[in-house]
N, C-alpha and C positions, 0 to 999 in steps of 0.2 A: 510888345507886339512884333510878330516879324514881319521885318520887309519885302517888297515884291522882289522875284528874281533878276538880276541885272547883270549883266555881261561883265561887268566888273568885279561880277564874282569867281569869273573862270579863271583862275592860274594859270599862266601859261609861261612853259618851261624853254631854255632852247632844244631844237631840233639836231642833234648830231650829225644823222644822216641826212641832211637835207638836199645832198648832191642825188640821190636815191629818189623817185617813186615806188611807195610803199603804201600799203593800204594800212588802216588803223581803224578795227570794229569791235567797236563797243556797244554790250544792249543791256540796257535797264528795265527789267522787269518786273519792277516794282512801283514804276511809274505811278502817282496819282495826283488827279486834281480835281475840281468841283464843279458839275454842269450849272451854270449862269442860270437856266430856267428852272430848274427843281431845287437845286442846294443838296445835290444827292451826289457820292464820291462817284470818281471817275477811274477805270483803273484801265493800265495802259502798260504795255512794253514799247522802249522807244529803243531805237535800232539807229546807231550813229555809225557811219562809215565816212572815210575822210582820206586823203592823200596831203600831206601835213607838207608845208613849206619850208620856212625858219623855223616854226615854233610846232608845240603839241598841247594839249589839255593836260593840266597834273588831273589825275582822274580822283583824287579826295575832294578838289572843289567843285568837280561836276558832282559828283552827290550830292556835295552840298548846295550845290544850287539846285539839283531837280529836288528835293525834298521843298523848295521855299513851292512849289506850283500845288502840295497839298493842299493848303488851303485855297489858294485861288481860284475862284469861280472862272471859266474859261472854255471854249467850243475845242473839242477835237483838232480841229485845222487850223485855230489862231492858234493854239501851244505850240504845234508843230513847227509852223513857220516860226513862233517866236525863238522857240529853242535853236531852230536853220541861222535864223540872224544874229542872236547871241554870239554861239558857235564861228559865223564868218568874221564879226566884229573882232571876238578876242585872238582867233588863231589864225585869220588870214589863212586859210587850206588853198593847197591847187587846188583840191575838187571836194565836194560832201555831199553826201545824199542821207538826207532825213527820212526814217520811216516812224508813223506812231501806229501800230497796232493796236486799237483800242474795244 
């Protein structure tokens, strides 16, 4: 059975440039997860933009982590923040802005 997505699954690399603000956007279009009240998929593009500090996301483990939200049952706006927090947790950004298009 897989496990739920946890921020511990985001790799995070060092930042070279980090004397630099720089924007870093990434969107996932393939997004999906499961509405809680029907058990019917969700499908979503999520839209990460970021200004990276020390560090960056390797962008293999964010796939791999938004692939674990397929199955999980979950509201539009909890994924969203949860992905915001994940995100803050492992890469520490100057700035991020979360978009889920759903």
């Amino acid at each position: 059975m897989e496990k739920e997505p946890n921020y511990k699954d985001l790799e995070v690399v060092d930042n070279e440039y980090s004397d630099r603000d720089y924007n870093i956007n990434v969107s996932i279009p393939e997004f999906n997860c499961v509405c809680p009240r029907t058990g019917l998929p969700d499908f979503a593009t999520i839209k990460i933009q970021y200004i990276p500090d020390r560090h960056i996301v390797e962008l293999k483990s964010l796939k791999l982590y938004m692939v674990k939200f397929r199955n999980l049952g979950i509201f539009h706006e909890h994924v969203t923040n949860r992905i915001l927090d994940d995100l803050v947790r492992a890469v520490k950004p100057k700035k991020i802005n979360i978009v889920g298009d759903f």
